[in-house]
C-alpha atoms as an extended CHARMM CRD file, in Angstrom:
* protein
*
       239  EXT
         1         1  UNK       CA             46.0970000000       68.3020000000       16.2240000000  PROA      1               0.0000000000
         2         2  UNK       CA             49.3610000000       66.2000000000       17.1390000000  PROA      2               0.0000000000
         3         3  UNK       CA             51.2550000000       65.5380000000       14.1010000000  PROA      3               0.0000000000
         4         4  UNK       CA             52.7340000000       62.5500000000       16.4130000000  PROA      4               0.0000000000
         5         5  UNK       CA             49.2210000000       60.4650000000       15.2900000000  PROA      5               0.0000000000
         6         6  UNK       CA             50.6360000000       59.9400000000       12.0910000000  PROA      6               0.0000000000
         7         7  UNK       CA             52.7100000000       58.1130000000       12.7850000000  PROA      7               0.0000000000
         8         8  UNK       CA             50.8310000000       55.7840000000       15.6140000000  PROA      8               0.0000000000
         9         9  UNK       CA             51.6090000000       51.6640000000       14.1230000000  PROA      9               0.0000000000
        10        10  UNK       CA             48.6650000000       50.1840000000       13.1180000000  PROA      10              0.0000000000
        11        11  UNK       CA             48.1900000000       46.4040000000       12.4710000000  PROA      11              0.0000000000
        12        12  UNK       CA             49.4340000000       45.5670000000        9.5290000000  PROA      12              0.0000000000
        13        13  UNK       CA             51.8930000000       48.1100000000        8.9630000000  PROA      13              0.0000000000
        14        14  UNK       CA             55.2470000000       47.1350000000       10.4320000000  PROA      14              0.0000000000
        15        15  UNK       CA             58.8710000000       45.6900000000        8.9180000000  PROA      15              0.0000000000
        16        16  UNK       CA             57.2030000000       42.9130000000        7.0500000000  PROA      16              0.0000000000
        17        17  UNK       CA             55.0560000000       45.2370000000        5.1540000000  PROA      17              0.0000000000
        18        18  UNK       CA             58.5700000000       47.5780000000        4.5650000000  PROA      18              0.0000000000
        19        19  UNK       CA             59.9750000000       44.2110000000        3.7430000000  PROA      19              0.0000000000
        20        20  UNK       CA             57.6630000000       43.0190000000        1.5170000000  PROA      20              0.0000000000
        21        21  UNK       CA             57.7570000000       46.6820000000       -0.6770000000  PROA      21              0.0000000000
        22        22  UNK       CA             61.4490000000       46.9580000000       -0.4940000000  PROA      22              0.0000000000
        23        23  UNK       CA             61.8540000000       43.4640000000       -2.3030000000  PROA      23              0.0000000000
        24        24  UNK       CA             59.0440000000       44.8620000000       -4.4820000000  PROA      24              0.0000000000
        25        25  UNK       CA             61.4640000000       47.9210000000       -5.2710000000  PROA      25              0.0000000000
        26        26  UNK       CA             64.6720000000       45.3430000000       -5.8670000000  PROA      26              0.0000000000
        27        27  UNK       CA             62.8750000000       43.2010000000       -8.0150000000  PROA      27              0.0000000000
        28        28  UNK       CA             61.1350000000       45.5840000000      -10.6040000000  PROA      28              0.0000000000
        29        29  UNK       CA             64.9460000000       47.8200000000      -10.5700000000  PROA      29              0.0000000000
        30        30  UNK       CA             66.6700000000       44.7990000000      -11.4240000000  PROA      30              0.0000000000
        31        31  UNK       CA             64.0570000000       44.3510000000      -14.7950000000  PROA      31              0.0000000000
        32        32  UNK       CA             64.0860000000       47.9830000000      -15.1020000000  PROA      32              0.0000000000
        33        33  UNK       CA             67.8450000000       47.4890000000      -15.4270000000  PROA      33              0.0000000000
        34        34  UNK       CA             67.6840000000       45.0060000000      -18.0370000000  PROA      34              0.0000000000
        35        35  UNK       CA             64.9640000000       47.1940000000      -20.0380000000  PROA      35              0.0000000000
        36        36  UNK       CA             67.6480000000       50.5050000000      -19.8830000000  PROA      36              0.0000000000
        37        37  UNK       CA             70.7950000000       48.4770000000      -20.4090000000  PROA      37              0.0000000000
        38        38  UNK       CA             68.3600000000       47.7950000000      -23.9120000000  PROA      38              0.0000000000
        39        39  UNK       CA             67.3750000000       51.6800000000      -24.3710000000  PROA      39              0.0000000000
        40        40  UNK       CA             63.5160000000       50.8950000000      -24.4170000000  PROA      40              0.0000000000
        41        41  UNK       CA             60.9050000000       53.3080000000      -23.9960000000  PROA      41              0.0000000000
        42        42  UNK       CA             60.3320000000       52.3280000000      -20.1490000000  PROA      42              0.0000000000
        43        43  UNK       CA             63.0640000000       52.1720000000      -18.4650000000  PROA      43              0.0000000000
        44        44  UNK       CA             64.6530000000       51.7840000000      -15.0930000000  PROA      44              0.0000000000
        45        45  UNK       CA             62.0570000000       54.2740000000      -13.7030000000  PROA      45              0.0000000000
        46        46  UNK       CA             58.7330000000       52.7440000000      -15.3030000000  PROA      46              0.0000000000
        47        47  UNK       CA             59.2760000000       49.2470000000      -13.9440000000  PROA      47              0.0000000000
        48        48  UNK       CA             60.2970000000       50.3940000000      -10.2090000000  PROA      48              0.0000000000
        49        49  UNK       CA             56.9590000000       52.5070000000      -10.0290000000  PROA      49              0.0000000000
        50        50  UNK       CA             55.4970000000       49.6620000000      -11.8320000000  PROA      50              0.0000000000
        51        51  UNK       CA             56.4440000000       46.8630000000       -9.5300000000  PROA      51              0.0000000000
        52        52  UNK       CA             56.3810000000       49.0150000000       -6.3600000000  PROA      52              0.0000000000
        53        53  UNK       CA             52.5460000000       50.4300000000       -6.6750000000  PROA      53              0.0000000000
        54        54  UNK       CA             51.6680000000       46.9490000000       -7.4810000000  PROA      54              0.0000000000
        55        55  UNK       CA             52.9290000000       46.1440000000       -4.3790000000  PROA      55              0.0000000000
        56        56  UNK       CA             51.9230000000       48.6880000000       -2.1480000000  PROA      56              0.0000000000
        57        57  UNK       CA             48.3300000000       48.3370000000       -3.7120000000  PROA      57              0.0000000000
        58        58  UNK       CA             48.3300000000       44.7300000000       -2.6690000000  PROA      58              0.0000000000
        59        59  UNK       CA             49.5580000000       45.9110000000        0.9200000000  PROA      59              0.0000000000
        60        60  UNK       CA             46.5700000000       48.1530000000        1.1910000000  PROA      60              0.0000000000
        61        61  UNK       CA             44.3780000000       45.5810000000        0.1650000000  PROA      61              0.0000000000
        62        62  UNK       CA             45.3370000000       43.0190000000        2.5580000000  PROA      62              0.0000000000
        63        63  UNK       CA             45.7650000000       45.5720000000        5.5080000000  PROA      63              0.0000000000
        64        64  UNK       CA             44.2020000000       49.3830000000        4.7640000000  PROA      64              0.0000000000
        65        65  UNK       CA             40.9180000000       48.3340000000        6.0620000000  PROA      65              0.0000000000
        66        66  UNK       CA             41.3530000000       46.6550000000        9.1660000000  PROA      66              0.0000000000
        67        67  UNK       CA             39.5800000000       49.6260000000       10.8390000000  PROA      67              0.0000000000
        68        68  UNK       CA             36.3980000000       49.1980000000        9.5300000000  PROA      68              0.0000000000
        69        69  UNK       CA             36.0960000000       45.5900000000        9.4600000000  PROA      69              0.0000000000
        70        70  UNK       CA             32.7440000000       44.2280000000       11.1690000000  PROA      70              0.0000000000
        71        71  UNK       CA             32.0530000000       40.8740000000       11.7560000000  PROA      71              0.0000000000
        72        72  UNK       CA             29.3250000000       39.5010000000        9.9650000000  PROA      72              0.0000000000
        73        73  UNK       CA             29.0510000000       42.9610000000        8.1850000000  PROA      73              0.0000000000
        74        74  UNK       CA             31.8480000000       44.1270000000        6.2810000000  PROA      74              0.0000000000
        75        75  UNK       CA             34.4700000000       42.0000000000        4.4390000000  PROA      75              0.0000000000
        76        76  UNK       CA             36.9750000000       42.2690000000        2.5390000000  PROA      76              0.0000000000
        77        77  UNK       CA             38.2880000000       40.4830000000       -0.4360000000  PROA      77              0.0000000000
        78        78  UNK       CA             41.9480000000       41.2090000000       -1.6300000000  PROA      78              0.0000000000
        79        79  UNK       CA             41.1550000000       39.5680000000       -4.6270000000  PROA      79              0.0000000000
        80        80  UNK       CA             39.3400000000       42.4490000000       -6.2720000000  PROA      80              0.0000000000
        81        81  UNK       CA             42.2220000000       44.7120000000       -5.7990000000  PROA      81              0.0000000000
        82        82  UNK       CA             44.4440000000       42.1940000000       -7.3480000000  PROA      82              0.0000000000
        83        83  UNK       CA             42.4340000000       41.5630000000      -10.6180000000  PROA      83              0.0000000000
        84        84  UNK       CA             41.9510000000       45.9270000000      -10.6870000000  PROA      84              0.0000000000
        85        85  UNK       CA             45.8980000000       45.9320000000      -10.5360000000  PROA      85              0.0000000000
        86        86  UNK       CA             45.8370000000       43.2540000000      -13.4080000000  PROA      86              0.0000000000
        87        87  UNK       CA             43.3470000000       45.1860000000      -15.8180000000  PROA      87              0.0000000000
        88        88  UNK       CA             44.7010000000       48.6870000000      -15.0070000000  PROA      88              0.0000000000
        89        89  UNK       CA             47.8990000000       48.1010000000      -16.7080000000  PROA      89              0.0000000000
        90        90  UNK       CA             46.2260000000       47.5830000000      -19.8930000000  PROA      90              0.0000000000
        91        91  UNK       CA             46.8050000000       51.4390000000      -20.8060000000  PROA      91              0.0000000000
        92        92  UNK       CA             50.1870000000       51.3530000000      -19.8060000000  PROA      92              0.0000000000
        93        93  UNK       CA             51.1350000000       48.1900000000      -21.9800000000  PROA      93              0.0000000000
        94        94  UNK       CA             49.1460000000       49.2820000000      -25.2040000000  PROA      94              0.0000000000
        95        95  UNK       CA             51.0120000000       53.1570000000      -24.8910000000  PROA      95              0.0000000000
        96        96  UNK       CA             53.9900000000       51.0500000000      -25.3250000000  PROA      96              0.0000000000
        97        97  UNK       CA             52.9140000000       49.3710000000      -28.5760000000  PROA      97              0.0000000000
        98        98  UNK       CA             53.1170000000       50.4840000000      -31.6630000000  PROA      98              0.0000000000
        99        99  UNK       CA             52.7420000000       49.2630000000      -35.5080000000  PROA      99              0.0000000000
       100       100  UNK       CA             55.3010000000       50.0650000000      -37.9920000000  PROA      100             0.0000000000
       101       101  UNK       CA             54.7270000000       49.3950000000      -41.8100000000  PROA      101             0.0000000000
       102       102  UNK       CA             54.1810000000       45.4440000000      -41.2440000000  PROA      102             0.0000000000
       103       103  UNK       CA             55.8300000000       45.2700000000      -37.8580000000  PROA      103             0.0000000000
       104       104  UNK       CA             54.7060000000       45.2120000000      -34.4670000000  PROA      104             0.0000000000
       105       105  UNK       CA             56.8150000000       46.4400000000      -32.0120000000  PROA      105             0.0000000000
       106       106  UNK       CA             56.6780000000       47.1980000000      -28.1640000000  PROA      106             0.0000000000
       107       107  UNK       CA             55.0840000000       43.8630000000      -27.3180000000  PROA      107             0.0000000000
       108       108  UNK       CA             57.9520000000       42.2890000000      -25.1580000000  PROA      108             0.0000000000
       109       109  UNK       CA             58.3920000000       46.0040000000      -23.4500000000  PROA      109             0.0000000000
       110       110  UNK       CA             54.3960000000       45.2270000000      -22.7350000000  PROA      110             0.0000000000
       111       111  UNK       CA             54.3860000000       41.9430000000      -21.3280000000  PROA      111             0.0000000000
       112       112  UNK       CA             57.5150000000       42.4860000000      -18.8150000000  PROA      112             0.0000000000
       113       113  UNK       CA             55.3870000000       45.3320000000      -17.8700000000  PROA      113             0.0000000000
       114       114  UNK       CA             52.8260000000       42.9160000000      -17.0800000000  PROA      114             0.0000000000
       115       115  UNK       CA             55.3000000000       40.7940000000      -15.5020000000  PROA      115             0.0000000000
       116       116  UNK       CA             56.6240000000       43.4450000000      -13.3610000000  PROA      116             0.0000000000
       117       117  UNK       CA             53.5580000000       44.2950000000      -11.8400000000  PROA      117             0.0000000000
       118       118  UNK       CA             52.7050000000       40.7190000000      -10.4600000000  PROA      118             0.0000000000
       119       119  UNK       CA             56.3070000000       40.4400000000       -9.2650000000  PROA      119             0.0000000000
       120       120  UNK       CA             55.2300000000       43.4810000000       -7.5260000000  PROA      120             0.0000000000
       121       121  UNK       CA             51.4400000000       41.6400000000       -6.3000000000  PROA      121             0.0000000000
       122       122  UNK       CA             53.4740000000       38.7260000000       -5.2930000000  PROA      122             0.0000000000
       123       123  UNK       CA             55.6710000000       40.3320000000       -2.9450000000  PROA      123             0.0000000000
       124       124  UNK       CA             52.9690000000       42.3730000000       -1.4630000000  PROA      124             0.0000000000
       125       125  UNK       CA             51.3570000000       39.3180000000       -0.7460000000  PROA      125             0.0000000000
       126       126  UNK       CA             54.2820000000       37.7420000000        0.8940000000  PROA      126             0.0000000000
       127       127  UNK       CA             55.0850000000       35.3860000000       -1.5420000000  PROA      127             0.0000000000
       128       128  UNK       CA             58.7820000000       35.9800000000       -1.6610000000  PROA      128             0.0000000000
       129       129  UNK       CA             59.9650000000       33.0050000000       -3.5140000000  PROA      129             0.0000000000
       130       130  UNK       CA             57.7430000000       33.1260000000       -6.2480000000  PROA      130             0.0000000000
       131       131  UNK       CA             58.8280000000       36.5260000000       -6.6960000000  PROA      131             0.0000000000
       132       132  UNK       CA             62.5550000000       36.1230000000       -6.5460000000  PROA      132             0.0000000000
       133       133  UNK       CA             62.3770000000       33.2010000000       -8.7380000000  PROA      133             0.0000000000
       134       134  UNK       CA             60.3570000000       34.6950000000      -11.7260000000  PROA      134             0.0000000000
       135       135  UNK       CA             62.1400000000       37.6170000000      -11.4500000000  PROA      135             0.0000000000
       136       136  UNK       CA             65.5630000000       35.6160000000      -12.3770000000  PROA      136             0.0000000000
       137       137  UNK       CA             63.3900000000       33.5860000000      -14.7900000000  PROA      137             0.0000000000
       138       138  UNK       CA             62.8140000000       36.6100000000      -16.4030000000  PROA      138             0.0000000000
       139       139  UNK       CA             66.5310000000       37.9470000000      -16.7680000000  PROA      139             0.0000000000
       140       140  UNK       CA             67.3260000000       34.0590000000      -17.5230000000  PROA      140             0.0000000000
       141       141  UNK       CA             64.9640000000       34.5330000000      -20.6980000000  PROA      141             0.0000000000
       142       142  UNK       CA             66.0710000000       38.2250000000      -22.0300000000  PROA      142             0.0000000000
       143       143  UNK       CA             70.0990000000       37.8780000000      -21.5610000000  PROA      143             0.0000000000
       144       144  UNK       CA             70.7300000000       33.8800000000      -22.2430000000  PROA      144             0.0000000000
       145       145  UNK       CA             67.7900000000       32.7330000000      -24.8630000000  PROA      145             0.0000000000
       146       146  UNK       CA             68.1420000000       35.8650000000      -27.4330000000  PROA      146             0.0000000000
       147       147  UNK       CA             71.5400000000       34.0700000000      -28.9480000000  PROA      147             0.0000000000
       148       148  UNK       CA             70.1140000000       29.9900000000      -28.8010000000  PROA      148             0.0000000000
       149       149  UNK       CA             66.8420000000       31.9100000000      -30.5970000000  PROA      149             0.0000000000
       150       150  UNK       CA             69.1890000000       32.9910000000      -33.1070000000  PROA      150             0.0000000000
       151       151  UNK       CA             69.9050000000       29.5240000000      -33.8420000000  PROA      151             0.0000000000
       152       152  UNK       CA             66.9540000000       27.6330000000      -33.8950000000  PROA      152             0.0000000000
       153       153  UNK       CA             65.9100000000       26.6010000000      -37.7550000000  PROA      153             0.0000000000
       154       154  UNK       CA             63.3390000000       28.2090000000      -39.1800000000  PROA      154             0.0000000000
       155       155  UNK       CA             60.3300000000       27.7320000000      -42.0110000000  PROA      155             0.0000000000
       156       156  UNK       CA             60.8460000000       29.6400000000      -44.7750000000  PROA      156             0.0000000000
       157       157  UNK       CA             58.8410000000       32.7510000000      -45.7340000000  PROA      157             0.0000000000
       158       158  UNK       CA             57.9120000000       33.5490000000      -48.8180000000  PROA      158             0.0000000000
       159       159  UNK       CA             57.3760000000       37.0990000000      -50.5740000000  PROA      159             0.0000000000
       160       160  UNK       CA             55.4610000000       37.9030000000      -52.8450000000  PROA      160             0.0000000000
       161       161  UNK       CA             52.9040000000       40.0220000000      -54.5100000000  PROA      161             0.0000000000
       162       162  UNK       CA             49.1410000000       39.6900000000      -54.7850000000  PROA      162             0.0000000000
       163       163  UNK       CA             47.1200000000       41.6530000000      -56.8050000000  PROA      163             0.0000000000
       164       164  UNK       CA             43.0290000000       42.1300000000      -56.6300000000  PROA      164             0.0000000000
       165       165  UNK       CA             40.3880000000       43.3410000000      -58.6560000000  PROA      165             0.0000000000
       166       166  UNK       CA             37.3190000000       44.4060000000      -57.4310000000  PROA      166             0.0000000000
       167       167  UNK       CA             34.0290000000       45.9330000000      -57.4280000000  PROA      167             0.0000000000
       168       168  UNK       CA             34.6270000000       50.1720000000      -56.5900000000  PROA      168             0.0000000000
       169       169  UNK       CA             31.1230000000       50.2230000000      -54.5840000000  PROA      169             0.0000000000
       170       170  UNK       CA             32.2800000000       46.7650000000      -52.0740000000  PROA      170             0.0000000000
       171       171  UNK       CA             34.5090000000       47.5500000000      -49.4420000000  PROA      171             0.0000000000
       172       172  UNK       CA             36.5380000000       44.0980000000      -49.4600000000  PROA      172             0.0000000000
       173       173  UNK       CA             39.9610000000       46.0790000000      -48.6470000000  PROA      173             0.0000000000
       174       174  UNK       CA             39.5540000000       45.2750000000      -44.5030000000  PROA      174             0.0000000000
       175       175  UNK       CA             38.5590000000       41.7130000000      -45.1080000000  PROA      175             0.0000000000
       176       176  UNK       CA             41.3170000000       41.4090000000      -47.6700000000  PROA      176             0.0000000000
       177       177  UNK       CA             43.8250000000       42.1560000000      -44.7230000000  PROA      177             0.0000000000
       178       178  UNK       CA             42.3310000000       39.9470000000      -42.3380000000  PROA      178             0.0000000000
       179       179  UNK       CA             42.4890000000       36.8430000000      -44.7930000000  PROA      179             0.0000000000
       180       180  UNK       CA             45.8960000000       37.0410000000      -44.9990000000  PROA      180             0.0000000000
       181       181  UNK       CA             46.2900000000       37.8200000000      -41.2330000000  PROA      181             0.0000000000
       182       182  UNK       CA             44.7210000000       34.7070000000      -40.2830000000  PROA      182             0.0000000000
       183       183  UNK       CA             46.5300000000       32.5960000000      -42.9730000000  PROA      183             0.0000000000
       184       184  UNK       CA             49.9170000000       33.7720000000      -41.0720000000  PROA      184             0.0000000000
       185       185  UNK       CA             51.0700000000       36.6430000000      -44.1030000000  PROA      185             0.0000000000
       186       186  UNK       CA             52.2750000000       39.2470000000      -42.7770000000  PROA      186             0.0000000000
       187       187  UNK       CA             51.5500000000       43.1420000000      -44.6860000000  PROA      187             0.0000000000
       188       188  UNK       CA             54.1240000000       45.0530000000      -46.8660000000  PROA      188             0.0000000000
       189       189  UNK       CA             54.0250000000       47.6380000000      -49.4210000000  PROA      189             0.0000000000
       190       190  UNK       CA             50.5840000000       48.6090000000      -50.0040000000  PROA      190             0.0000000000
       191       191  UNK       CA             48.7400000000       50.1110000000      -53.1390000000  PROA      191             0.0000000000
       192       192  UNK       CA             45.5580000000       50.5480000000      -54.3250000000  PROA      192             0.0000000000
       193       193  UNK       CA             43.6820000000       52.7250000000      -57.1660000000  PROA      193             0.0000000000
       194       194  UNK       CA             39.7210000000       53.1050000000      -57.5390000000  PROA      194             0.0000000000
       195       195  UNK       CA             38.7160000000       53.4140000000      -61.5030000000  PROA      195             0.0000000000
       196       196  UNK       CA             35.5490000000       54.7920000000      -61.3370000000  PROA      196             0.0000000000
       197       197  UNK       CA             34.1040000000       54.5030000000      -65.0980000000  PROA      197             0.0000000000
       198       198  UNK       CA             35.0760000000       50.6690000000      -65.1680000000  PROA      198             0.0000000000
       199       199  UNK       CA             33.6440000000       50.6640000000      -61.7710000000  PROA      199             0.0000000000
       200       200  UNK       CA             36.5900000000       48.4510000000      -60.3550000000  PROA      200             0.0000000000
       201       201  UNK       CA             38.9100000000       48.9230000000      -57.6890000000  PROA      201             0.0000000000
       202       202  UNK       CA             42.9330000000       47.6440000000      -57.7170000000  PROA      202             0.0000000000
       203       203  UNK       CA             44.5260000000       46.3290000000      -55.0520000000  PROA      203             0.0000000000
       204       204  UNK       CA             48.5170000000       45.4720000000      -54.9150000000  PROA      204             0.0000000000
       205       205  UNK       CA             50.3330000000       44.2090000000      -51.8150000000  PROA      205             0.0000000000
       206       206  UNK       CA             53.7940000000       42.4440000000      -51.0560000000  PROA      206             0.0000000000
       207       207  UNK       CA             52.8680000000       39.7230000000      -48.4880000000  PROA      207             0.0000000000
       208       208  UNK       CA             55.3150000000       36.8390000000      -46.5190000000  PROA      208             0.0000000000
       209       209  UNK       CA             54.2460000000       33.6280000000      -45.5500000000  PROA      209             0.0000000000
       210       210  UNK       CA             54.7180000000       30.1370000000      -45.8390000000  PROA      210             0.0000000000
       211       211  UNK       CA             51.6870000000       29.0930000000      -47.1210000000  PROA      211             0.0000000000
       212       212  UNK       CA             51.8370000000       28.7300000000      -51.5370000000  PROA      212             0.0000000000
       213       213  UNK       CA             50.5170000000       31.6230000000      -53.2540000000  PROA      213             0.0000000000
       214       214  UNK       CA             47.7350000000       29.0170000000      -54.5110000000  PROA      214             0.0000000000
       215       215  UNK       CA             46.1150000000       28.8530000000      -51.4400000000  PROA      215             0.0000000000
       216       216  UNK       CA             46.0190000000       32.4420000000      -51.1180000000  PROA      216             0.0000000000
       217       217  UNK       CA             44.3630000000       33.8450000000      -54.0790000000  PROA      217             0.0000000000
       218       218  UNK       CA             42.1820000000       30.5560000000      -53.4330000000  PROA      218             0.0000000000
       219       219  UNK       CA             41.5520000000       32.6130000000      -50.1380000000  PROA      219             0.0000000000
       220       220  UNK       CA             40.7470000000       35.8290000000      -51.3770000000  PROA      220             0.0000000000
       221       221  UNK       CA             38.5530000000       34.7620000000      -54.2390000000  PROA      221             0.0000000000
       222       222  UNK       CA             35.7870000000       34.1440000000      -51.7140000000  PROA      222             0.0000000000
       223       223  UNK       CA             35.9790000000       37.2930000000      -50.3590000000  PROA      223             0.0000000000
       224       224  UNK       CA             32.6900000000       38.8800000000      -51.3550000000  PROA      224             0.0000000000
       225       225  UNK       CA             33.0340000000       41.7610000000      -54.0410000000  PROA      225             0.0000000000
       226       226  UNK       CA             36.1820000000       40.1390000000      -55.4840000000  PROA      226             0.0000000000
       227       227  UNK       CA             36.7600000000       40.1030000000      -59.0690000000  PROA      227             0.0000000000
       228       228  UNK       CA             39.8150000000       38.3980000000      -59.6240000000  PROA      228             0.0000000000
       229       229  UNK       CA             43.3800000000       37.6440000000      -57.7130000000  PROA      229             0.0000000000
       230       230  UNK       CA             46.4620000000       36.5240000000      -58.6990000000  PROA      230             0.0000000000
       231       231  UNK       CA             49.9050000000       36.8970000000      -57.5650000000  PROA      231             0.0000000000
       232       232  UNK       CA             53.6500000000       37.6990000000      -58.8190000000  PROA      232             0.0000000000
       233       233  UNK       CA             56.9330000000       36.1120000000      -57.8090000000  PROA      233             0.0000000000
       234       234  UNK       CA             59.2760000000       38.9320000000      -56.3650000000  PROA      234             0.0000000000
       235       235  UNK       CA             61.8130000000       38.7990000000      -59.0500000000  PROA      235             0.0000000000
       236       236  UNK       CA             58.7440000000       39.2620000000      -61.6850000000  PROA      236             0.0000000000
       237       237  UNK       CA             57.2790000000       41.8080000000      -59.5880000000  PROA      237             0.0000000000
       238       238  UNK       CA             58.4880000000       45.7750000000      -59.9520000000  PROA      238             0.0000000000
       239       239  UNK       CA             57.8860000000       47.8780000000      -56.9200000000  PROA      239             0.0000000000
């Protein structure tokens, strides 16, 4: 066996391809960069690997199986290996976010993951430009909006604290949280107590929104195994 086959050119695999993968490599660095000059969880290495397998799996898709093409018989369809790419970084991004008390975090970190990895499609697929120009697009947004964000006016949100009653044997707690989800509240300080011989169940939270505190209890009085619900301002309330 001559090791020298290994390295025979086949079509398909020549400078542009090296091209192609080494702006694949520049691009993804250069947000990699960005994401260590902020001390995230994926850094400089995560988004090279990142962009560069995206590209690389494009490559093979577009050229890897020019050897068994038959007419009429066997065809191939880059596509697939494009949308593959697309839904295969779903573990990647959701490792990379996390919920803390009433905040999400990590989403930003999983969306310029995202990002990364069709920078790293596009310039497998040749589409230079694109590539180049979403890739300063992207810096554009992290390093010049954060400080015109900063200044943008903003509705006010306000706290404060909603208590329930309930029946012990109805499990309203989930739906309780999803009410005030989807009414735009977001979760803080959470208590709750079951009283068994009254047969009732307590439920205390500190919630933010801008919607009155009217509208929510008017919410949460529908909810099905709800006693009663009324709320506290935060200077009444006692944590």
């Amino acid at each position: 066996m001559h090791l020298s086959g290994l390295f025979t050119p086949i079509p398909g695999e020549g400078m542009l391809q090296i091209k192609e993968l080494g702006l694949a490599f520049f691009l993804s660095a250069l947000i990699g960069l960005e994401r260590e000059y902020r001390q995230k969880a994926a850094g400089f290495r995560t988004y090279t690997l990142v962009g560069v397998s995206a590209a690389l799996f494009m490559l093979i898709s577009k050229y890897g199986f020019e050897d068994v093409l038959l007419p009429d018989r066997v065809v191939v369809d880059p596509s697939r290996v494009a949308a593959q790419i697309v839904s295969g970084l779903g573990f990647i991004g959701g490792g990379v976010i996390f919920m803390r008390r009433d905040t999400v975090r990590g989403l930003t970190t999983a969306a310029s993951v995202w990002l990364t990895a069709a920078i790293g499609m596009a310039c497998g697929a040749g589409m230079a430009g694109i590539a180049v120009l979403t890739t300063l697009g992207y810096l554009l947004i992290m390093f010049l909006t954060p400080a015109w964000l900063l200044r943008l006016p903003r509705a006010p949100r306000h706290g404060f604290k909603v208590i329930i009653r309930g029946d012990s044997d109805v499990d309203f707690v989930d739906t309780v949280y999803q009410t005030l989800t989807r009414l735009g509240f977001t979760l803080g300080h959470v208590w709750q107590e079951r009283k068994e011989e009254d047969s009732v169940q307590l439920l205390r939270l500190h919630v933010h929104g801008i919607k009155p505190a009217e509208e929510v209890i008017s919410a949460l009085m529908r909810i099905p195994g709800v006693q009663a619900a009324g709320s506290e301002k935060p200077d009444e309330a006692a944590d």
